[in-house]
N, C-alpha and C positions, 0 to 999 in steps of 0.2 A: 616501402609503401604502407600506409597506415591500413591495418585488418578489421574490419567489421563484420559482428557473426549476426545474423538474421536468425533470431527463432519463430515461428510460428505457430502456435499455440492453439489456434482457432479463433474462432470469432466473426463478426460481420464483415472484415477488411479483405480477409482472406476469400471472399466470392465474387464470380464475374460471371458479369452472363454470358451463353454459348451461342455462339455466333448464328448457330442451326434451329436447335429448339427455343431459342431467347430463356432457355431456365439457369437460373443459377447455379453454374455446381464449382466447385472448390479452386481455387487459383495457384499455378506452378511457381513456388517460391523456389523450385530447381531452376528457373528460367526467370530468374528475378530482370535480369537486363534486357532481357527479349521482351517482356512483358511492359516495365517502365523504363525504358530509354533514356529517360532525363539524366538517371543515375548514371550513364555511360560519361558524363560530364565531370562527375567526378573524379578527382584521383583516389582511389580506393579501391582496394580488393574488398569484393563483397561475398562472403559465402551465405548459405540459408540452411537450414534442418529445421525443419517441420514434424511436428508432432504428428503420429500413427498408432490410431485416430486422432484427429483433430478433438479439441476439449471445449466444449458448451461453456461457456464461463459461469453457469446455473450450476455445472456440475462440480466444480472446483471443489480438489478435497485436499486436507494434508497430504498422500501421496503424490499427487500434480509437483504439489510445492517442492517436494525432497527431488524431485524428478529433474525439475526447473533448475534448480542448485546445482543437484550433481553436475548437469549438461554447463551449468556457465562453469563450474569448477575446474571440469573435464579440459573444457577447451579456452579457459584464461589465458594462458600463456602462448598463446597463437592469436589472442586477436586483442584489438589496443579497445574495442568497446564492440558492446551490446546492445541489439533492439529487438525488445519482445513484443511481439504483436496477441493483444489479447483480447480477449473480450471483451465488453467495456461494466458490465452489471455487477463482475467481481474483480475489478481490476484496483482500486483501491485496495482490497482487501491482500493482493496478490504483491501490490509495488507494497506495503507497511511488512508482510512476512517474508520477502527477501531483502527489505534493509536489514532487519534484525538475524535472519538468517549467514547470510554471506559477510561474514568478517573479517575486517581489515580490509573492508573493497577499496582498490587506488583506481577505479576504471569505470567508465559512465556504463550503467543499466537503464537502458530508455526503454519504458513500454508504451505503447501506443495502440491506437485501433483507430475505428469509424464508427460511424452511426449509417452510413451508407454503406453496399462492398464495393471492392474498388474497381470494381469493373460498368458502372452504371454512369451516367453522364454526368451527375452533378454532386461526384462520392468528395467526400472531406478524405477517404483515406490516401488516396492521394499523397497530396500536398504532408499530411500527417507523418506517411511513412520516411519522405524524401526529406525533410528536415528533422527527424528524428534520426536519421540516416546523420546526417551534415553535424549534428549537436553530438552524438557519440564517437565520431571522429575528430572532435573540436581540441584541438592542443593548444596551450599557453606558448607563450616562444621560450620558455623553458624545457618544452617538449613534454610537459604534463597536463592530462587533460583536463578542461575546464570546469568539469561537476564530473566527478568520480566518487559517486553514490547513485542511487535505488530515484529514479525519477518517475512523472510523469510526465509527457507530450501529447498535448493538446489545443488542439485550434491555434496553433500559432503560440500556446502558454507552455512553458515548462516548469513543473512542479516540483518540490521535493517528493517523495512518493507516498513517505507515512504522514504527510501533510493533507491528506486531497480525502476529498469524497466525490461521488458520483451525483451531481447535480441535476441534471435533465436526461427523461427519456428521448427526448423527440431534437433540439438542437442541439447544432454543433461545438457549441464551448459544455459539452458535458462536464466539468471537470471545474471543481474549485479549490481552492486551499486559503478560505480566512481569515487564516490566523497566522498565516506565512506570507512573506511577497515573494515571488514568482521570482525564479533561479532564471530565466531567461526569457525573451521574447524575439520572437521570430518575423520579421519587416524585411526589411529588402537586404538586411543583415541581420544574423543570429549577435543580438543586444544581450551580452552575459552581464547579471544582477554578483558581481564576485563577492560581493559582502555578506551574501544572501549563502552562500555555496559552503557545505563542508565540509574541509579536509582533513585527510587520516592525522590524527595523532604523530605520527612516525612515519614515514615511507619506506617504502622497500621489505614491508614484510610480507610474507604469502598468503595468498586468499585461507581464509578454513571454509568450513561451512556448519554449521550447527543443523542436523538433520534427526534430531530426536525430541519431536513438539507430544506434546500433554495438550491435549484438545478440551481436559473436566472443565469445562467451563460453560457457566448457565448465563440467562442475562435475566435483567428485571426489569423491564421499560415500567414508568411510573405513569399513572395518570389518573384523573379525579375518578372517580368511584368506583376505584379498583376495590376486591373481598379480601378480605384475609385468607379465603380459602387460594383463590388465586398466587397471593406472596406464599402463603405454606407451599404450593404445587413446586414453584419452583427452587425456595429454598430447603426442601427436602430430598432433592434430588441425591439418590444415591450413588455416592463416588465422585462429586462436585467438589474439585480443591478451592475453586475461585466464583464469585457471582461479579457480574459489572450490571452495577443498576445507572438509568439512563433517567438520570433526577431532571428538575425544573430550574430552568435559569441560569444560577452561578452555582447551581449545586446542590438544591433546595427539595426536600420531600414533605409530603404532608407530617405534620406533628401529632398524627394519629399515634397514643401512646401504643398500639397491640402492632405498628409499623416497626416503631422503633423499637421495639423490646424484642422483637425478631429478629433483625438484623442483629439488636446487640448478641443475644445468642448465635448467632451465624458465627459471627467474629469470635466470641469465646468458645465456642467448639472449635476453632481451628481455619474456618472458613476463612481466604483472602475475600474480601467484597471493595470494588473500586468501585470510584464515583465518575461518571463521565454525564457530561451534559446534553441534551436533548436539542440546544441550541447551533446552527452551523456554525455561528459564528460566537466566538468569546471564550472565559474559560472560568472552570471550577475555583469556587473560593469560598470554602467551610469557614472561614471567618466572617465571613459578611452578615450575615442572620442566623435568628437562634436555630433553624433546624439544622441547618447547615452546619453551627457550633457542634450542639448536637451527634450528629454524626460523625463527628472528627472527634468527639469525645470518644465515644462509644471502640473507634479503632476503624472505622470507615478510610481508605487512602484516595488521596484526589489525583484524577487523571489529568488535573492543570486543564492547558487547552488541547488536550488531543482527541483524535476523531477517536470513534466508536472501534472503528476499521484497526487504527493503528494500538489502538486500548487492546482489544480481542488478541491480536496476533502477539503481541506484546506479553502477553499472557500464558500465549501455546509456548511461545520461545523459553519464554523463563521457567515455566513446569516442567519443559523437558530436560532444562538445564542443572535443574535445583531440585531435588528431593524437600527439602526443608522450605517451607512453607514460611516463617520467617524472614529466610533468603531474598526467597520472590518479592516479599511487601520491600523490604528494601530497595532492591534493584526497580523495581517499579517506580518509586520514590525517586529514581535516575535517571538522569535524559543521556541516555543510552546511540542514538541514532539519529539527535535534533528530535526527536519525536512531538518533542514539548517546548515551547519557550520561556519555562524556569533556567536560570544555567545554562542559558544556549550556548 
């Protein structure tokens, strides 16, 4: 019988309200079947472990993440797939650093949540958990599963995970990925995208897990009448190996010379500084206009079209991996986990 491990993590999906007080207080992933019944329809063995405490996804730190790894690494080889229930305000952030984290993964990671808890009458989590449930049990008639990598599930969409940003506070398609098409869609059947989906290099090797991230990393969002004093604040920051500046359009900064003579120092002291775009949708292209050029003269690297989310985490991974500061600019330069659609 195919194994599915439920983590629960925290977040809005995991509350219901109490039958006595009507207040919300935390929901028994111990009694996942007693609670949603639907799942009894299932064939599947369903276990659940629940984080103690539960984690605010506001709170989300590098130890969460090592924590999250270990427990899939732990119990990989007992269960054929994963669904993490998270928060949803850093859940992006969380499905881009365990693609890059868990390597060699041959097994679906579906994280999911709500914007509702799932105990209220008109909750998306629901529906969210019990097909995200269905998607990580989902086998080929090979007996291999159908997206075995780092996703997200959402409103019926499934994402790649370091594809996605967090779109809306308030409705239920929080979740986008525009620069990706959607690994699956979920109708009156789970519609798998297999073109879209991918697969290990090799099969059959055993998970690792990479659990030593380099957090020095500063950001620099660009925008009209920003000071110099401002760009100094943050490109001075002591013990900074990386800056990711969140330039304009396809890549584009003001051609304030006291900008760019900054940066280019950044980069010749040693600093990695990546380019990611401020735009949801589209991607980085230092050839297009002269600031652009510019900066890619200078040794500025382009994050192509990757999200901010997947830019950042992308960054903790390779610093902890890489003493050499070189290294990382390369490997950056690599589409490592689908991250980017250069070399996909």
């Amino acid at each position: 019988m195919t194994k599915v491990l439920i983590i629960y993590t925290g977040g809005t999906i995991g509350m219901k309200q109490d039958s006595a007080s009507m207040a919300l207080v935390p929901f028994n992933f111990g009694q996942i079947l007693e609670e949603v019944p639907e799942l009894k329809k299932f064939n599947l063995s369903i276990d659940a472990y629940s984080f103690d405490p539960a984690i605010d996804s506001s709170d989300v730190r590098p130890e969460f993440w090592v924590e999250l790894a270990e427990l899939i690494k732990e119990n990989y080889s007992r269960y054929d797939g994963f669904v993490v229930l998270h928060g949803t305000d850093t859940m992006a952030f969380t499905a881009s650093m365990l693609s890059f984290m868990l390597e060699n993964l041959e097994k679906p990671v579906i994280l999911t949540g709500s914007q509702l808890p799932i105990g209220v009458l008109r909750t998306d989590g629901r529906e969210n958990l019990i097909s995200a449930i269905e998607i990580a049990a989902s086998e080929r008639p090979d007996g291999r599963p159908y997206v075995p990598e780092v996703c997200v599930f959402f409103d019926n969409e499934l994402y790649r995970g370091n594809r996605t940003y967090k779109y809306s506070a308030e409705y239920f398609n929080a979740f986008k990925s525009p620069n990706y098409p959607l690994l699956a869609e979920a109708g009156i059947h789970i519609n798998f995208n297999e073109s879209a989906v991918r697969h290990p290099a090799a099969w059959g090797r055993p998970l690792s897990i990479s659990t030593k991230l380099d957090t020095r990393v500063g950001t620099l969002k660009l925008y009209p009448g920003m000071s110099p004093q401002y760009v100094d604040g943050v490109l001075s920051m002591k013990g900074m190996r990386a800056i990711v500046i969140e330039t304009f359009g396809c890549g584009n900064a003001p051609g304030r010379p006291w900008l760019l003579e900054r940066l280019r120092k950044a980069v010749e002291a040693g600093t990695i500084v990546v380019n990611v775009t401020q735009c949801a949708a589209g991607s980085v292209d230092m050839d297009a206009y002269a600031t652009g050029i510019t900066l890619k003269k200078i040794g500025v690297i382009s994050a192509y079209d990757s999200t901010f989310e997947s830019a950042l985490t992308k960054l903790y991974y390779l610093l902890g991996k890489y003493d050499d500061n070189e290294t990382v600019k390369e490997k950056m330069s690599e589409n490592i986990r689908g991250e980017f659609s250069k070399n996909q």
